[in-house]
N, C-alpha and C positions, 0 to 999 in steps of 0.2 A: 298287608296292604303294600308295605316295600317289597315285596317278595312277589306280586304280582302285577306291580306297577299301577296300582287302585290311584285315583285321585280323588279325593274325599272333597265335596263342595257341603260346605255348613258343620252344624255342630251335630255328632248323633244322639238317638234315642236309646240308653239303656235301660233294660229291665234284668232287674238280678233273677235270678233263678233259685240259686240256693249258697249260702253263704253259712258257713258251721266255723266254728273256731279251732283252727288248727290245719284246718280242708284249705281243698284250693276252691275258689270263687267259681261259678258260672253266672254265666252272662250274656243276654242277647242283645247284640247293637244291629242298629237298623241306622245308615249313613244314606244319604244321593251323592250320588258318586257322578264326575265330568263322562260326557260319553264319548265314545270312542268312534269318529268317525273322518270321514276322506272328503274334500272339499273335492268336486267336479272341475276341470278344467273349464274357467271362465272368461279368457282373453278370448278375444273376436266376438263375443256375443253382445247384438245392438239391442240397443235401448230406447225408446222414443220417449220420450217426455213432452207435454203439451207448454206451450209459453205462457207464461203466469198473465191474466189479465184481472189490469188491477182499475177499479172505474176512481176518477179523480175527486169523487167526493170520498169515498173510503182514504185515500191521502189525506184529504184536508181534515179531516175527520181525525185524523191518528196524530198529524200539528199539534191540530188544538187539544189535543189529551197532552202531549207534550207540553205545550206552550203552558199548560191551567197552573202548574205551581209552583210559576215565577211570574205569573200573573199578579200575584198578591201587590197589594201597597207597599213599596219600600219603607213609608214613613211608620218609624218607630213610636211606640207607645209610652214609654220611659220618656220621662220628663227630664230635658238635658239642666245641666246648672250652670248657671253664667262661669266663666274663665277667675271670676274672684271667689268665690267658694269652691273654689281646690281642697281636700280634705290632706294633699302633700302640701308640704311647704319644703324650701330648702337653705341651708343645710336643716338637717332632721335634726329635731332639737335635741335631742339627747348627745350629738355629735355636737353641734355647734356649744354646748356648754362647754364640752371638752375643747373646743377652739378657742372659747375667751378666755380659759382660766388656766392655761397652760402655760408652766414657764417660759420665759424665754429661755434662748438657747445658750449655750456658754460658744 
């Protein structure tokens, strides 16, 4: 394949042939190989393209697919807890023991 400059696209297909111990192996692979080919000079060649007509319900139409799912209710379903059943408190009590029971300092 390097020797004849082959470019192998994908993986091949082998089939052993005959394989004896001691011999050398045959083998047939079947590869698709890139093809080999010459792109045509394409500067100055016109193209016409028609302008896209778009009718303005098909826009409004494409919004409102946009718009649907942030449409939803903001208001959450969790039940908030008042400001005084905080599950922190501070200092964290395991710290604050170490607060009150620490010597003083020299």
């Amino acid at each position: 394949m390097e020797e004849n400059k082959i470019e192998v696209v994908g993986q091949p297909e082998v089939d052993l042939e005959e394989l004896k111990d001691g011999e050398s192996l045959k083998f047939t692979a079947e590869v698709d190989v890139r093809p080999d080919f010459e792109l045509p000079e394409f500067e100055g060649i016109e193209v016409q393209v028609e302008d896209a007509v778009v009718a303005d319900e098909a826009v409004q139409e494409r919004i409102d697919l946009i718009r649907a799912p942030s449409a939803r209710s903001r208001r959450s379903s969790a039940r908030s807890r008042p400001a005084t059943s905080s599950p922190w408190t501070w200092p964290p009590p395991s710290t604050a023991r170490c607060w009150r029971t620490a010597p003083p300092r020299a």
